[in-house]
C-alpha positions as CSV (number, residue, x, y, z in Angstrom):
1,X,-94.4,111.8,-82.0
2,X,-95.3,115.3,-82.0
3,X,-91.8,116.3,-79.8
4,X,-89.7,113.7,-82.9
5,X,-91.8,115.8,-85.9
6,X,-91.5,119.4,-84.4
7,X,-87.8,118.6,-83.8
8,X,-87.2,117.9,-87.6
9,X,-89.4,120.7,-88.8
10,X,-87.2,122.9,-86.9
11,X,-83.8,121.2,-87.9
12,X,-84.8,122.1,-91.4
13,X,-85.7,125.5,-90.8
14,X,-82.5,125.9,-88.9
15,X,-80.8,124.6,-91.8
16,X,-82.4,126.8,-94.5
17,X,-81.6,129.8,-92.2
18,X,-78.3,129.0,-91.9
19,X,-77.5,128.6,-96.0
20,X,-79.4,132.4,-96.2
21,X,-83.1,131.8,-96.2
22,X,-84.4,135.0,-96.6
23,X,-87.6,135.5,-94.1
24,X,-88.1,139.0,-94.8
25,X,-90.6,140.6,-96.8
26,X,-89.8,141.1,-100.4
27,X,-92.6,143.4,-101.2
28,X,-91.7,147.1,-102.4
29,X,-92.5,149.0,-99.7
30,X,-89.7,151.6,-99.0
31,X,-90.2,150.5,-95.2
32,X,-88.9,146.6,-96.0
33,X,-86.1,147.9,-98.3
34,X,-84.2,150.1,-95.3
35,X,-84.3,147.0,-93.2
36,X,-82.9,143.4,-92.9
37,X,-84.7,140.7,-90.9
38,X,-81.7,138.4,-89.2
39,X,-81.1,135.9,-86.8
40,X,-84.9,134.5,-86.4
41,X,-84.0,131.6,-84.1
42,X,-86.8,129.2,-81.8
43,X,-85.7,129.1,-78.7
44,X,-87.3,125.9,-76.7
45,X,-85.4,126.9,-73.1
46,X,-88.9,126.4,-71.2
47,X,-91.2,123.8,-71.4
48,X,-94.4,126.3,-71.4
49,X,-93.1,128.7,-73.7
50,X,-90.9,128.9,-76.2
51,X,-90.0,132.0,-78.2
52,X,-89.1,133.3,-81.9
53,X,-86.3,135.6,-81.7
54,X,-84.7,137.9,-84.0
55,X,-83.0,141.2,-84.9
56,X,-83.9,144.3,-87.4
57,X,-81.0,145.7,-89.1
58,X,-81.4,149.6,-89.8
59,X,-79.7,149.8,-93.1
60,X,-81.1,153.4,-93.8
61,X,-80.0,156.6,-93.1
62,X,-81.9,157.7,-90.3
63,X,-83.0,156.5,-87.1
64,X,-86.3,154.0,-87.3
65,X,-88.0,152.4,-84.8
66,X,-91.4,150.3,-85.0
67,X,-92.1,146.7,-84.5
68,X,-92.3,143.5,-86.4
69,X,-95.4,140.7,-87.7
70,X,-94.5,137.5,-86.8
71,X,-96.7,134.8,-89.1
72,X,-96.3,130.8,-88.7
73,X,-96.2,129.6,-91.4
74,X,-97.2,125.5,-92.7
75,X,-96.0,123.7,-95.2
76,X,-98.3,125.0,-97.5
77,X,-97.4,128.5,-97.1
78,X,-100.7,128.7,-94.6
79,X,-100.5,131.2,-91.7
80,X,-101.7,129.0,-89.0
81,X,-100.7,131.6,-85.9
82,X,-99.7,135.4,-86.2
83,X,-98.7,138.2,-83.4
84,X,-96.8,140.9,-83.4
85,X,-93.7,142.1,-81.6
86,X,-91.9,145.1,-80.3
87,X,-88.3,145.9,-82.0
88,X,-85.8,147.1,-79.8
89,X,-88.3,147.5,-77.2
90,X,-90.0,150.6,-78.8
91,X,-86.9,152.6,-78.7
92,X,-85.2,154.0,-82.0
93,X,-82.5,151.9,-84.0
94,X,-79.9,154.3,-85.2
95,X,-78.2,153.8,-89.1
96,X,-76.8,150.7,-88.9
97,X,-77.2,148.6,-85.8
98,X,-79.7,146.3,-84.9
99,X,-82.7,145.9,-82.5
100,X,-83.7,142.9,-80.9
101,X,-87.8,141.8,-80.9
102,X,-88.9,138.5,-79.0
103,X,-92.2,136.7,-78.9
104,X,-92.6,133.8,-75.7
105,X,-96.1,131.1,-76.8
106,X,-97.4,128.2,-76.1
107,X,-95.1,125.5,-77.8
108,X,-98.6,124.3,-79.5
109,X,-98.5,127.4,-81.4
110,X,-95.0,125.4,-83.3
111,X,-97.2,122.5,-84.2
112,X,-97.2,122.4,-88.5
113,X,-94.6,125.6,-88.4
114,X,-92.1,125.2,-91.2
115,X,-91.4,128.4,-91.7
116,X,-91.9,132.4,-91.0
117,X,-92.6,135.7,-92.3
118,X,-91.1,138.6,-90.6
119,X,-92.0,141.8,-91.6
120,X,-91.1,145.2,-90.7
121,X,-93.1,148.3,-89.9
122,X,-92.4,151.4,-88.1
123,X,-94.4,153.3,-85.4
């Protein structure tokens, strides 16, 4: 039952993402407005741990490079897990291109998600 529920929770997140859900901060800092959160993807290819996945965009100027928060979120907008991830493995993201970030848990951790907040910061 759990397996059948997760599944649809994440067939509608899926879904959302892909008709432009935006996960990213919309607050004002000037950090969140040179970046674009895309590509935040579950991937379930081990039974012990699945992870989130994702990329940072660099859309300023200058070379960034920081890491992201990663909050589960429940239906009720509830952070029920958060953790934090390395972008581009610490290394700078010149104007423009994109650094990965990754974060492997327990696939309990998924139980209630519906959504996800990813937010920016640099180092």
């Amino acid at each position: 039952m759990k397996i059948t529920k997760f599944f649809t929770l994440f067939t509608l997140f899926a879904v959302l993402t892909s008709c432009g859900l935006d996960t990213s901060n919309k607050g004002s800092s000037s950090t969140v407005s040179k970046t674009k959160v895309e590509n935040v993807q579950i991937k379930k290819e081990h039974s012990n741990a699945w992870a989130v996945t994702g990329m940072i965009r660099n859309e300023s100027s200058t070379s960034i490079k920081g890491a992201v928060k990663i909050k589960f979120l429940n239906s009720k907008g509830d952070v029920v897990h958060n953790t934090q991830a390395k972008v581009n493995d610490g290394d700078p993201i010149k104007p423009g291109q994109a650094g990965n970030f990754e974060y492997f848990t327990d696939p309990e951790k998924f139980n209630d998600v519906t959504d996800f907040d990813v937010i920016f910061y640099e180092r």
